[in-house]
C-alpha positions in Angstrom: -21.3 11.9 17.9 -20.7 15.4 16.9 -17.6 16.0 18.1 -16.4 12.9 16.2 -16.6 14.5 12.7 -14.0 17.5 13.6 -11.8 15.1 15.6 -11.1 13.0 12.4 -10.7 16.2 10.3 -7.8 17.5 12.6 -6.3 13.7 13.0 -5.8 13.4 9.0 -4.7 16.7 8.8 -2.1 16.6 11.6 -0.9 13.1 10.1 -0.6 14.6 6.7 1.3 17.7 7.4 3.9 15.4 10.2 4.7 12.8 7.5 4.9 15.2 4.6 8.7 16.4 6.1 9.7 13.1 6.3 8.2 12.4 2.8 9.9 15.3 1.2 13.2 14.7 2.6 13.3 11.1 1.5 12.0 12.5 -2.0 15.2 14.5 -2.9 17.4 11.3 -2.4 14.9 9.0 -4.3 14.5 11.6 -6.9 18.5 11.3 -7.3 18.5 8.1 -7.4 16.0 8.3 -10.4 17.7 10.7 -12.5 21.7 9.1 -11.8 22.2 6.1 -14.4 23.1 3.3 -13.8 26.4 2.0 -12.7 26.0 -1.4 -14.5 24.4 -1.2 -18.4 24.8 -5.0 -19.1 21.3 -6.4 -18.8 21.6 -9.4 -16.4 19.5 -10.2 -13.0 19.0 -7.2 -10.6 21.0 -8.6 -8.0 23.9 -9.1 -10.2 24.5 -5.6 -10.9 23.4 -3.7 -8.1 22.2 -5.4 -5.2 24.7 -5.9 -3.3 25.6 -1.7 -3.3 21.9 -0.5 -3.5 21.0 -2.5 -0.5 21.2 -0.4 2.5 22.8 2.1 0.6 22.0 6.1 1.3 19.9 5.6 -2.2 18.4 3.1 -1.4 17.4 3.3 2.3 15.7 6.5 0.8 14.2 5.4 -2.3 12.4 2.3 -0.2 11.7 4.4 3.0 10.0 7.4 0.3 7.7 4.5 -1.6 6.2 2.8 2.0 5.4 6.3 3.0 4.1 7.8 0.0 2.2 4.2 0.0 1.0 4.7 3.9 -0.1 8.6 3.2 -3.2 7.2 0.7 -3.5 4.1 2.9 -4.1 6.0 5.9 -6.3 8.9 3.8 -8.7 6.2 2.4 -8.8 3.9 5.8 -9.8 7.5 7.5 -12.4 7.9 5.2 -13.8 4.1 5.5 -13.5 4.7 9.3 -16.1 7.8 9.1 -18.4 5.7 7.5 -18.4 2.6 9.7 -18.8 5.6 12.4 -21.9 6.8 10.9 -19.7 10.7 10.9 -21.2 13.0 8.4 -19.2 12.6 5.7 -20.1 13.6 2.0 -21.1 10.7 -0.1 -17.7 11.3 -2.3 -15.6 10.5 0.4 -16.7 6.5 -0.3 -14.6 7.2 -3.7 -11.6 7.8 -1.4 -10.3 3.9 -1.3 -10.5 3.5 -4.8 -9.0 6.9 -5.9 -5.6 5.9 -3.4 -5.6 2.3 -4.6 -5.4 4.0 -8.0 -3.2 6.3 -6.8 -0.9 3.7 -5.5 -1.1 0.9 -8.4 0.1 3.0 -10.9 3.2 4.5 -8.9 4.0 0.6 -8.3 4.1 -0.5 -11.5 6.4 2.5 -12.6 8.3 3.0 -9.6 8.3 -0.2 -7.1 12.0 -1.0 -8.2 14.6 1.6 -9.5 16.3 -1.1 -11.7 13.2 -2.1 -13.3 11.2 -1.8 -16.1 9.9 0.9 -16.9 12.5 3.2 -14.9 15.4 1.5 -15.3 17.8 -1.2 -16.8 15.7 -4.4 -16.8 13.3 -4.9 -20.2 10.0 -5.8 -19.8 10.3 -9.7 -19.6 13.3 -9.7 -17.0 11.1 -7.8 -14.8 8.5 -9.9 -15.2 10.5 -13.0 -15.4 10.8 -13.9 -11.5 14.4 -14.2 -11.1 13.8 -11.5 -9.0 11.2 -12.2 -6.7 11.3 -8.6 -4.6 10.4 -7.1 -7.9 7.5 -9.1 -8.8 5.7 -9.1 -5.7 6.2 -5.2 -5.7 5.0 -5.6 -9.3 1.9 -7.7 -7.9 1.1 -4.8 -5.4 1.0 -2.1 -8.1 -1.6 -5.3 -10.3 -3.5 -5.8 -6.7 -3.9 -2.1 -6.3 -5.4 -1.2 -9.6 -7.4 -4.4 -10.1 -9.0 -2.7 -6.6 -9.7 0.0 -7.8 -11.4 -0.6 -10.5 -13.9 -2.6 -9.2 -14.5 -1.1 -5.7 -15.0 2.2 -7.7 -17.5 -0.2 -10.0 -19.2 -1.1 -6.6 -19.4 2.1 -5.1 -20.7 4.2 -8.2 -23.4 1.0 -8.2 -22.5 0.2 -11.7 -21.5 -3.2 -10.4 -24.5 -4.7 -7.9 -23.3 -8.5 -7.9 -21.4 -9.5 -4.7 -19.1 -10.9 -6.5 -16.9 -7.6 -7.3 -16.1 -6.8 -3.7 -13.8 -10.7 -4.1 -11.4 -9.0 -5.6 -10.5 -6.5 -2.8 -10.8 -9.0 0.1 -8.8 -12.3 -2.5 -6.1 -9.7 -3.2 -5.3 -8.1 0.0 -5.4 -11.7 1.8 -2.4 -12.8 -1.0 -0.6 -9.2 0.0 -0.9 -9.6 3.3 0.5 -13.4 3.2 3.3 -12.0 0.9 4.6 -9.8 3.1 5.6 -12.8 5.4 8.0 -13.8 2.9 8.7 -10.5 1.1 13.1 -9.6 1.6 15.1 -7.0 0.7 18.1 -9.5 -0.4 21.1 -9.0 1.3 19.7 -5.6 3.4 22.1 -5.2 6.9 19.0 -4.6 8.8 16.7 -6.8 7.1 15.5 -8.1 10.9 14.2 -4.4 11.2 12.3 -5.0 7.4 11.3 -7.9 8.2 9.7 -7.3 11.8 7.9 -4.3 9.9 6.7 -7.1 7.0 5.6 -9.3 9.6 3.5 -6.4 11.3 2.0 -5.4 8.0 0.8 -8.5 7.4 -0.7 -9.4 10.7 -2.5 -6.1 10.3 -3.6 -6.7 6.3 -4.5 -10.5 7.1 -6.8 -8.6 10.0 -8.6 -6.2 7.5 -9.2 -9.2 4.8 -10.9 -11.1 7.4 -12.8 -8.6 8.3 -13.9 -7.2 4.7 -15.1 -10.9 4.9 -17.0 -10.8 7.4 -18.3 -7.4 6.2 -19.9 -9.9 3.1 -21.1 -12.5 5.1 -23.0 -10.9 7.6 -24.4 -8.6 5.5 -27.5 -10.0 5.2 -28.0 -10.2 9.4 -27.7 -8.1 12.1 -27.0 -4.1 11.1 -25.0 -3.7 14.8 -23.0 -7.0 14.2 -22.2 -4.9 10.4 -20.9 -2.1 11.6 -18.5 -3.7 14.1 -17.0 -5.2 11.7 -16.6 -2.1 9.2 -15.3 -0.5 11.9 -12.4 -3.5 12.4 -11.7 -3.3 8.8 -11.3 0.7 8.7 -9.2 0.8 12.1 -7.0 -2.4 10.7 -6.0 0.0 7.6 -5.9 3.3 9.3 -3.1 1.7 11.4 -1.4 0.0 8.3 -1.4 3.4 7.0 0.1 4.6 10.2 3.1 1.9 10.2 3.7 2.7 6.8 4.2 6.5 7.5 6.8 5.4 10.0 8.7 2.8 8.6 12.5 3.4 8.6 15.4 1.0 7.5 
């Protein structure tokens, strides 16, 4: 078992310094994207004024490719760190803050910056964001909600603030919902939208995997300690490789 604690050291490092190129390079476009204004000021749906050109345009191919790595760099750091534990490595006790810190991490750049045209980064107010005539936007929008929701009550649980079983619902009710999303989540009119969508369809096979198994976490809880940890350890290797997808998606 020794060995196993500098192994995962040197596989979370390697992945982090790979991805960060790729990261960085799709930063500068995104970070242009950002900073231009918009072509359209009139305030109506955001396919109306700039689907059709952001859509698999150099933009926007970099501005989505940035936000699912960025997204599977702390998806793959805190699914590392829940993998050491179902291991039994010897990890410090911090490290069980890890998930909470990235889904943290992750709601709040989703609720700022899921969508370039909307609120509170670009054209759309507040309520056209919100209203649904957009549904890629509000399921984004419902990613950045999921994430922070997490959060805040795994880092509840895991401080032991919060003893009731009930507070680990929210991580395993919200994921399942994500992870069913991302069968129906599109990019609108996107020219490779089969590539998106066969990425989607893996995510969510792989999210739907980790929910069950976070349930299964609960319900054998009480039982068998062996039985336990195969199941933390299905949960942990379900999001490391989420994480890993996420590195690599590409449009």
């Amino acid at each position: 078992m020794k060995w196993r604690a500098p192994l995962l050291s040197v596989l979370l490092l390697t992945v982090a310094f790979s991805s960060s190129g790729g990261t960085i390079s799709a930063q500068s476009s995104w970070e242009h994207s950002v900073i231009s204004p918009p072509v359209h000021q009139n305030h109506g749906s955001h396919r109306e004024q700039d689907g059709d050109t952001w859509e698999g345009s150099i933009q926007g191919v970099a501005y989505s490719e940035f936000n699912h790595r960025f997204a599977g760099l702390f998806v793959l750091l805190f699914g590392l760190a829940e993998l050491g534990h179902a291991l039994q490595y010897p990890v410090p006790g911090w490290t069980r803050l890890v998930l909470p810190g990235a889904l943290g991490v992750l709601g709040v750049y989703l609720l700022i910056w899921s969508d370039h045209a909307a609120w509170p980064i670009g054209s759309l107010t507040f309520a056209q964001t919100f209203s649904g005539q957009d549904p890629e936007i509000l399921q984004h929008k419902f990613y950045g909600f999921f994430s922070s929701a997490a959060a805040i009550t795994e880092a509840l649980r895991r401080i032991s603030w919060a003893w009731h079983p009930g507070w680990a619902v929210p991580l395993l009710i919200l994921g399942f919902l994500g992870a069913l999303l991302l069968f129906v989540h599109s990019h609108g009119n996107h020219p490779t939208n089969h590539i998106i969508e066969l990425h989607h369809t893996l995510l969510g096979t792989l999210g739907i995997g980790a929910a069950v198994s976070s349930a299964m976490m609960a319900w054998v809880s009480s039982t068998s300690e062996k039985t336990m940890k195969r199941w933390e350890v299905a949960w942990a290797t379900c999001v490391v490789v989420m994480g890993l997808q996420l590195l690599v998606y590409f449009e």
